[in-house]
N, C-alpha and C positions, 0 to 999 in steps of 0.2 A: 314212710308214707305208703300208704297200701293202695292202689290206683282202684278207678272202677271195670277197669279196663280188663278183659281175658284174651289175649291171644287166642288162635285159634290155630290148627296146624304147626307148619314148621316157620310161625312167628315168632318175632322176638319184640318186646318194649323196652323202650330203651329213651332215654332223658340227659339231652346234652349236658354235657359238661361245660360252665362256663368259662370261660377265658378271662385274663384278667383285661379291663380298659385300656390302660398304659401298656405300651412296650418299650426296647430299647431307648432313650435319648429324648423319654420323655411326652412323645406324641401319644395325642390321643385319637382314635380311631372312630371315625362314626359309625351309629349302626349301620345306614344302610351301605355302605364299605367293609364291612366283615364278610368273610363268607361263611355257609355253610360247617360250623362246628361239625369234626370226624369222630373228634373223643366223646365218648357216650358211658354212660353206667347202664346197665340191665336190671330192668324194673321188672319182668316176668316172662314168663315161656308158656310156650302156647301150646298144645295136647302132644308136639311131634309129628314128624312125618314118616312116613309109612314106607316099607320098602316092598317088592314087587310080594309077598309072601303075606303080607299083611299085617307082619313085628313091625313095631315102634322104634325106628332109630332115638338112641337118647342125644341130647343135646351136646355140643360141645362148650355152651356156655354153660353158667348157671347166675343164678341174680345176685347182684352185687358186683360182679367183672364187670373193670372198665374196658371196653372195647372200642375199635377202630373201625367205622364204616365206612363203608364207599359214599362220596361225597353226591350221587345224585339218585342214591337208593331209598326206600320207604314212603310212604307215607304220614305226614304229621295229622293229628290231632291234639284237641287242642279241649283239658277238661280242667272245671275249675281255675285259668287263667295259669295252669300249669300247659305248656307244649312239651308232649311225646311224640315218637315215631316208631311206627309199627315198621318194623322190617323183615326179608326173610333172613335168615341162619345164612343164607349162602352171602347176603351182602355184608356181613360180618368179615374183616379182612383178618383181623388180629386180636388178639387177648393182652392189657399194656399190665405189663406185671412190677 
């Protein structure tokens, strides 16, 4: 799926990873009792950011890594009844390999 959305900077798109309903013993968890999804897959990269000299640092993701964000970072939007979140590259914690 190819979003309408372009980063801009040292952003990143990125589209939760869903977890499964059930966990251990059976319980079911309601939505508004989940928190906050960290695991994210990377929908796209945004032009890069800049270092003092004016070169483009390149990214340390690229699209398609699942990655770990910081649980109170980005911004969500919300296109076609799909939710993304724009985040920067820094709130990115981890790459889940």
């Amino acid at each position: 799926m190819k979003p309408k959305i372009k980063p801009l900077g040292d952003r990143v798109l990125i589209k939760a990873v869903e977890e499964d309903e059930q966990v251990k013993g059976g319980i079911i968890i309601p939505d508004t009792a989940k928190e906050k999804p960290q695991e994210a897959e990377v929908i796209a990269l945004g032009t890069g950011k800049k270092d003092d000299d004016g070169n483009v640092i390149e990214f340390s993701v690229k699209v398609g890594d699942r990655v770990i964000v910081s649980k109170y970072g980005g911004t969500e939007v919300k296109l076609d009844d799909v939710t993304f979140t724009l985040v920067r590259e820094d709130d990115i914690l981890g790459i889940v390999e």
